[in-house]
KOLDOKOL-907175 format. One record per residue (C-alpha): residue in one letter; y, z, x. Coordinates in steps of 0.05 Angstrom, whole numbers, padded with zeros to 5 digits, always signed. Example, Ala and Ser with C-alpha at 12.3 -4.5 7.8 and 13.67 -1.06 7.14 Angstrom:
BEGIN
a-00090+00156+00246;s-00021+00143+00273;
***
This chain:
BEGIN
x+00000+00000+00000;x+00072-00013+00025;x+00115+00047+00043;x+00168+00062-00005;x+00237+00034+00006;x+00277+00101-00008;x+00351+00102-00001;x+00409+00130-00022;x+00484+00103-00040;x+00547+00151-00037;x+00596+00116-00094;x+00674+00130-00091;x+00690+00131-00169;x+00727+00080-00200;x+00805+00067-00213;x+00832+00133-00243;x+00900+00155-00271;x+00885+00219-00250;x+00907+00255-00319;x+00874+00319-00307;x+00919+00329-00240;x+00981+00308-00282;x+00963+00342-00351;x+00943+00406-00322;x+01007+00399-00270;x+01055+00388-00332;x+01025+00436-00378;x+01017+00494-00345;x+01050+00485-00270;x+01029+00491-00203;x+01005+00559-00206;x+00944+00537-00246;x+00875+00521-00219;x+00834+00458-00244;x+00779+00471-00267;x+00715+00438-00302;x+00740+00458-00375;x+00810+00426-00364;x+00782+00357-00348;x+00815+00295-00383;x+00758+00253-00409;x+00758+00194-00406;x+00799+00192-00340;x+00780+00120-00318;x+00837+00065-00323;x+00819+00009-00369;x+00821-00034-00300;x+00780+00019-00269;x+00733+00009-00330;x+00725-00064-00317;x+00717-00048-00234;x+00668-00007-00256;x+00624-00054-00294;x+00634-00113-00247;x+00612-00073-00197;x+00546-00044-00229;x+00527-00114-00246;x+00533-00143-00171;x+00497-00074-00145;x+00436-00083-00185;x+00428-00156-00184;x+00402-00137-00111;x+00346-00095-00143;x+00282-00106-00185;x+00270-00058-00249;x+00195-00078-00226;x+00200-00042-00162;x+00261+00010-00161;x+00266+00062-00196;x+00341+00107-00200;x+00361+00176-00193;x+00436+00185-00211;x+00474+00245-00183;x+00555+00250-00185;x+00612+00302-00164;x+00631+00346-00239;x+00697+00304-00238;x+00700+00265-00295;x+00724+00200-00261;x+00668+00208-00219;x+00613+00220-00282;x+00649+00167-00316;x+00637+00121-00262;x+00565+00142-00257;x+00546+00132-00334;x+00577+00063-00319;x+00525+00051-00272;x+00471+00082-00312;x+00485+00039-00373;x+00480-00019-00333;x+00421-00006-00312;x+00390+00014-00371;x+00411-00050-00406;x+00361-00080-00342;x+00301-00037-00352;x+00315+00002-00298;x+00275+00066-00293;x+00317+00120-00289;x+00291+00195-00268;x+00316+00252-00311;x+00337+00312-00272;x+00307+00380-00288;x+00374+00403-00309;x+00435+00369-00309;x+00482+00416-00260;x+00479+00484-00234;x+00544+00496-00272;x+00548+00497-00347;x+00605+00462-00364;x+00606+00403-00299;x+00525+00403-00331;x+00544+00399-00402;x+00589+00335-00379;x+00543+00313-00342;x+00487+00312-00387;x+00531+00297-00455;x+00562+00228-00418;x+00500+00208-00387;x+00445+00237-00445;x+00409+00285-00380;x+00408+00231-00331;x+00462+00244-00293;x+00458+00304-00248;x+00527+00338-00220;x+00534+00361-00150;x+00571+00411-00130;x+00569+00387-00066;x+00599+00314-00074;x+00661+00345-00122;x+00725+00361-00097;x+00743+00413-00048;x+00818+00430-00073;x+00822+00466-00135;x+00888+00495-00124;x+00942+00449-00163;x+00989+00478-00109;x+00952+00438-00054;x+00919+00380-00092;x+00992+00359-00130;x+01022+00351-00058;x+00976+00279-00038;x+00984+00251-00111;x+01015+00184-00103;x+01091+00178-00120;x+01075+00129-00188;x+01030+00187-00212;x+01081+00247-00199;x+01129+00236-00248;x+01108+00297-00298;x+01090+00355-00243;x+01121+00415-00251;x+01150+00457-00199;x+01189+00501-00223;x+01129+00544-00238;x+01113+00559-00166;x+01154+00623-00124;x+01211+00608-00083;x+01164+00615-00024;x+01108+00572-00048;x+01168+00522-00067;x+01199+00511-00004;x+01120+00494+00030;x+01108+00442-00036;x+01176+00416-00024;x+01170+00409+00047;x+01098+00386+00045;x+01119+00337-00013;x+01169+00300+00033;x+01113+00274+00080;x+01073+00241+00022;x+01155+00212-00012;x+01165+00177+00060;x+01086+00147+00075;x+01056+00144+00007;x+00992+00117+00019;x+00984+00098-00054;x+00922+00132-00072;x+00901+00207-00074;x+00844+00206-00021;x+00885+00157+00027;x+00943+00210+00034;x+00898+00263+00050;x+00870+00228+00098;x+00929+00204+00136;x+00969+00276+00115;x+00926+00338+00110;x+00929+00360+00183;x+01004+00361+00182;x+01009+00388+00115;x+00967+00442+00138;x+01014+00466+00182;x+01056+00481+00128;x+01001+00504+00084;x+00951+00537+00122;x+00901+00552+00072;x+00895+00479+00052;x+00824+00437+00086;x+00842+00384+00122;x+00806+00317+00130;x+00762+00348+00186;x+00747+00405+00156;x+00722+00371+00090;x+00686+00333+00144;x+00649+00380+00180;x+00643+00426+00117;x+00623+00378+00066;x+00607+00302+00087;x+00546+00346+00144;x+00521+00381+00083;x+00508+00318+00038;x+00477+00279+00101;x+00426+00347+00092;x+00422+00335+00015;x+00411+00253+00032;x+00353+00274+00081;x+00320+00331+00032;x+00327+00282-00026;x+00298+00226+00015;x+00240+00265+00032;x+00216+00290-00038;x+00229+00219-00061;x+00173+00199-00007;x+00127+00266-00042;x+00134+00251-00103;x+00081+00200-00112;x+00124+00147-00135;x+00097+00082-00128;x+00162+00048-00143;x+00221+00052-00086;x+00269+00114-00099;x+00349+00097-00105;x+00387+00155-00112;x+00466+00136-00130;x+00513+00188-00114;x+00585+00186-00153;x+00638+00220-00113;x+00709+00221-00071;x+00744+00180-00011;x+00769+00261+00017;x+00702+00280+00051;x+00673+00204+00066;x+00748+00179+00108;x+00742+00219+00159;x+00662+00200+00171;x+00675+00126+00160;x+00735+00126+00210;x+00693+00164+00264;x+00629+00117+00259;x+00667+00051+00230;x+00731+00057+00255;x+00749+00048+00173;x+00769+00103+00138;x+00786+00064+00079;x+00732+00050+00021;x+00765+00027-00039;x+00743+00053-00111;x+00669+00039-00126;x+00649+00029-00053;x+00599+00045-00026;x+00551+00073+00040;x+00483+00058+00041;x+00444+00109+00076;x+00358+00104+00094;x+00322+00160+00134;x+00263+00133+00193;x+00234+00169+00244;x+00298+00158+00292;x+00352+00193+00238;x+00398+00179+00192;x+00432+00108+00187;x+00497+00086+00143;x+00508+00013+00130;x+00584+00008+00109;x+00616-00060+00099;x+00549-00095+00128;x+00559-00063+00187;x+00501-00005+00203;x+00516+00062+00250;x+00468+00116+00267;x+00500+00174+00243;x+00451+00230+00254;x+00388+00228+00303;x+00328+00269+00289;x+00314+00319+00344;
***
């Protein structure tokens, strides 16, 4: 029998507005955390909604429903889920086997979203969500056309002066997307707000981690006695892949509903970004 062909793909969600950034922001200020309960859903553009879809249809029409089967996992972000059920609808309209998770997300209400938009086959992450809850530090890299309703007169004079000053950077090099001014702006923003992660840190503390997850998941795929190939599809965020992909590809840049392929051999971990492949992680 031919050894399965297990691999896994690390999505960045589609075009977003980000409304749950700029509803929560407008609502109830900067003081306020984001979380899971506050989401905007749907939170998908409609030209994000179209990416999406285009995108799902030239991903699969390199697979065979006789041969593959899917595992879908995504951040609890609903732009990411949203992208994700994209995927899974797509694929479902092809035959596609899809494996149910035992549950649908070790927290309740990222699960519940999970599970309700993708009907338990989508499983949430923890580990491929967002890393900056605090609407203090995430409303500082949201692009200038997406600002226009934050409020800031909620935060101290203290906290005001580091949003302020932090804000400048972003108002004089704005990248034009959320994970691309992080990635060119966290280090020196964290000099003026300490407690925020930069780029590295989400690196080493978060982009290591899933390379783990991709190499545990990989391995129970080969255990399971599956006689079809395993493709796990991962729905997540540009803040913890940019630093990764500029490291090993000298691109820190993958645009919404990218991807990096990633198979496990006997010599490690390799990512294929943009046709081009890197070992990223040897095996000891």
């Amino acid at each position: 029998m031919e050894k399965q062909k297990n691999t896994a793909d690390i999505f960045r969600h589609s075009i977003s507005g980000y409304e749950t950034i700029e509803r929560v922001a407008r609502e109830e200020g900067l003081t306020s955390n984001i979380t899971p309960e506050k989401q905007v859903y749907p939170d998908l553009t409609p030209e994000g909604v179209k990416l999406a879809k285009r995108k799902a249809v030239e991903f699969f029409n390199t697979f065979n429903p006789e041969e593959d089967a899917l595992f879908f996992a995504s951040s609890g972000e609903a732009r990411a889920i949203e992208t994700a059920n994209i995927f899974r609808q797509e694929a479902k309209g092809r035959g596609f086997e899809i494996i149910k998770p035992v549950k649908t997300g070790s927290s309740k209400i990222k699960g519940k979203l999970g599970g309700e938009v993708g009907e338990g086959e989508i499983r949430t992450v923890d580990t491929l969500g967002l890393k900056v809850d605090k609407l203090m530090y995430s409303s500082v890299f949201v692009p200038v056309k997406y600002a226009g309703g934050i409020n800031v007169d909620s935060l101290g004079e203290a906290d005001r002066e580091k949003w302020d000053e932090a804000r400048k950077i972003i108002e004089a090099d704005d990248k034009g997307s959320w994970g691309a001014n992080f990635f060119h702006h966290s280090e020196e923003i964290q000099k003026i707000m300490p407690e925020l992660e930069s780029v590295k840190d989400q690196y080493d503390k978060v982009f290591k981690k899933i390379i783990r997850l991709i190499e545990f998941g990989i391995k129970k795929a080969e255990e399971s006695g599956q006689t079809k190939n395993i493709r796990i599809l991962a729905f997540g965020h540009e803040n913890y892949l940019s630093y990764a992909l500029d490291k090993y590809f000298a691109d820190h840049n993958i645009p919404n509903c990218g991807a990096i392929n990633f198979t496990v051999d006997e010599t490690g971990v390799t990512a294929e970004f943009k046709n081009e492949k890197r070992l990223i992680k040897e095996i000891a």
